[in-house]
N, C-alpha and C positions, 0 to 999 in steps of 0.2 A: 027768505029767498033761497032757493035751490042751488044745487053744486054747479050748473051749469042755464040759469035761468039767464037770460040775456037782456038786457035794454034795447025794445023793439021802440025806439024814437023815429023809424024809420028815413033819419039824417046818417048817411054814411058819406059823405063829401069829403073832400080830402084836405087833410089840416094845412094849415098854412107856414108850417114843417115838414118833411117826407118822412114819417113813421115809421117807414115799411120797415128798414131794419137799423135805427139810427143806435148811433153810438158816440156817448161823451167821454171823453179822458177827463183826468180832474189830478194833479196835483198837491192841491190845500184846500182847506175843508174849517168850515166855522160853528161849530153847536153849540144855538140857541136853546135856550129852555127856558119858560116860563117869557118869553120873549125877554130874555138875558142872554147876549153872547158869551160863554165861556172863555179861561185867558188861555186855552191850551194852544200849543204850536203844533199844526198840522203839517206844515208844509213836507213834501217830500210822501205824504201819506198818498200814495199811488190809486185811483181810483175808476174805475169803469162802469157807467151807467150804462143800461142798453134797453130800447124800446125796440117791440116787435108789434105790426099787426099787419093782418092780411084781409082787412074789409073794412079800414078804418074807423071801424065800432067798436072793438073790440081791443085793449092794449093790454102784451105784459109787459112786465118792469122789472127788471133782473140788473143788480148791482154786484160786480165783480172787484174781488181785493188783488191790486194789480202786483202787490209788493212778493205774493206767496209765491216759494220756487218751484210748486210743480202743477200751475192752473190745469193741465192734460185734465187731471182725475180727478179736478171739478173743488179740490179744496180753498179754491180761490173764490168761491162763491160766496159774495159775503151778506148779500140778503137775496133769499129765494124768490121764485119768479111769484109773481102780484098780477093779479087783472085790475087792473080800469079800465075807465071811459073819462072822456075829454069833457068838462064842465064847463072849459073857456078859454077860449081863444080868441086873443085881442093883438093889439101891435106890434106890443111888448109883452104877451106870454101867453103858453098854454098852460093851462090848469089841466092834471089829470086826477081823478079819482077814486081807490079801489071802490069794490063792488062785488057780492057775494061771499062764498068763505071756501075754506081750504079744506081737504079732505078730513081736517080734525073738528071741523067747524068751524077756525078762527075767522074771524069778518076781517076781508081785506077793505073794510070801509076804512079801518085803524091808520090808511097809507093812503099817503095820497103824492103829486111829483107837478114841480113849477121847472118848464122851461123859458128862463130868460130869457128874452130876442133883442138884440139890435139890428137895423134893417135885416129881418126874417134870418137873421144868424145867430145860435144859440148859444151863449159866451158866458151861462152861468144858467148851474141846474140845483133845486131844491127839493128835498126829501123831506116830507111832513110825517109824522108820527102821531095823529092826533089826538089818538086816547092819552097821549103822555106830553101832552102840548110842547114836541120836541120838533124842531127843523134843523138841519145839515145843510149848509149852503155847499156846494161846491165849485172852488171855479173853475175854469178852462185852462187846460197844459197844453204845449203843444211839445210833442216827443217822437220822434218819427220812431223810434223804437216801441217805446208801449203802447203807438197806435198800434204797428203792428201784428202786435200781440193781443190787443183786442180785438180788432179785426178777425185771429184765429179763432178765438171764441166759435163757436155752434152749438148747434144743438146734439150734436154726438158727446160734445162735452157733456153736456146735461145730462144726457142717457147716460154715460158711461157713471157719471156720478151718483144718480138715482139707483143705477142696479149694483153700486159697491154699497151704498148703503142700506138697501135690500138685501144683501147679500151677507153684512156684517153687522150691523146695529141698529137695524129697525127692527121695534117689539113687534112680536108677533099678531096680536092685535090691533094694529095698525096697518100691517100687510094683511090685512083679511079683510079689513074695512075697505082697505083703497081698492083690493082685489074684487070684489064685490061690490064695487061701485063702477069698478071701468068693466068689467063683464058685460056689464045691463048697458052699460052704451054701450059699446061691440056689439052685443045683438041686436041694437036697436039700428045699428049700421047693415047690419047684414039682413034685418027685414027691409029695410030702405034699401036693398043693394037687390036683396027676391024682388022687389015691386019696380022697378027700373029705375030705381033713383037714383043715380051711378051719382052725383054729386054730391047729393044728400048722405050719402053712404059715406064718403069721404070725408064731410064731416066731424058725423059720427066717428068715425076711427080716427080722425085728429081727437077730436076729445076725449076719448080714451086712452089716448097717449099723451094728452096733458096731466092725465090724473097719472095715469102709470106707464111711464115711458116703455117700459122695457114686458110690457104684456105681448107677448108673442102673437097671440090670436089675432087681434090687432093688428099688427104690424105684417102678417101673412094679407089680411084683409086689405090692408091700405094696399098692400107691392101689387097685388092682385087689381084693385079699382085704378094703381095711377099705371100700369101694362096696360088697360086696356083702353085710356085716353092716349099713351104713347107719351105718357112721363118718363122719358130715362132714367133722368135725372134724379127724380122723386123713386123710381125704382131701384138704384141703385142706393141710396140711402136706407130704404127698408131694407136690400140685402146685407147693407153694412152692417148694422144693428145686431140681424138676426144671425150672419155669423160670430158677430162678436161673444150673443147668447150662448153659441155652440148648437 
């Protein structure tokens, strides 16, 4: 499957959680392996799940390490953003699970994410590892501090920390690769954007900002398509970015 191939199930219905940009705190933490829970003491282990999607098809999954003291610059990121799709949704849980690979080719099938429900409230989240038959329970903190601090969380964090590592310790080879894989969707927004696909186009330049946050071409093209639906908001975010590039 392709870097950008999608699950055309054509069920996009809305989970029976609000996905759109949910966020679990977690305190203590259990790893199972080989389905044996280990005797390790978690507790106090600070943790941040976070699901995003914008068409209920489509989920990332980004775990944040809550304990680190300077999340701004993205080092608090403790496993990088994951796609899936929703496998199951029942009374007591959604099943998510990855799908497709990462610009290096890893298969995010490897990962997969259970949210526990008690009446449609999620009071315990699960992180699968499959190829290493490993799960991570987590359960539910309530901290009005480190919610707030995941709350801060964004996606400018991610940019900021995608382009320091670009910037300092991605091999070169690897930035060629990704750079040449988010190019071709850019342009593939921008023929969409010549033929009047003004949405389509948008698209496209989202996903080329998933592969490379901090590709300029892109992000010109996006400020450009959400000015001319009258996204401010959305405009002002590309201008954020692209000052922060210089």
């Amino acid at each position: 499957m392709g870097l950008f191939d999608f699950f055309k199930s054509g069920d996009s219905k809305k989970p029976s959680v609000d996905l759109t940009d949910f966020k679990f705190l977690s305190d203590d933490h259990t790893r199972v392996e080989n389905g044996r829970p280990t005797n390790a003491n978690n507790k106090g282990a600070w943790r941040g799940i976070r699901v995003k999607t914008s068409d209920n098809t489509t989920f990332f999954v980004t775990m944040y390490n809550m304990n680190e003291n300077h999340p701004v610059w993205g080092d608090n990121i403790q496993m990088a953003e994951k796609r899936m799709k929703i496998i199951e949704d029942s009374a007591d849980k959604i099943v998510l699970r990855g799908y497709g690979t990462d610009a290096m080719g890893a298969s995010f099938a490897d990962y997969g994410l259970t949210l526990h429900k008690s009446n449609n409230n999620v009071n315990k989240v699960t992180l699968h590892m499959h190829d290493r038959n490993i799960a991570i329970v987590y359960e539910k903190a309530e901290n009005r501090k480190q919610s707030e601090t995941l709350n801060q969380y964004s996606d400018f964090d991610n940019f900021k920390s995608f382009t320091h590592k670009w910037n300092t310790s991605m091999p070169m080879n690897e930035k060629m690769m990704i750079a040449m894989q988010s190019d071709n969707i850019n342009n593939q927004g921008a023929n969409a954007y010549e033929n009047g696909d003004l949405q389509g186009a948008i698209r496209y330049f989202e996903q080329a900002l998933k592969l490379m946050p901090n590709n300029d071409d892109a992000l010109k093209n996006l400020k450009l398509c959400y000015s001319k639906i009258g996204n401010k908001e959305k405009v002002n975010e590309m201008v954020k970015k692209l000052n922060y590039l210089g």
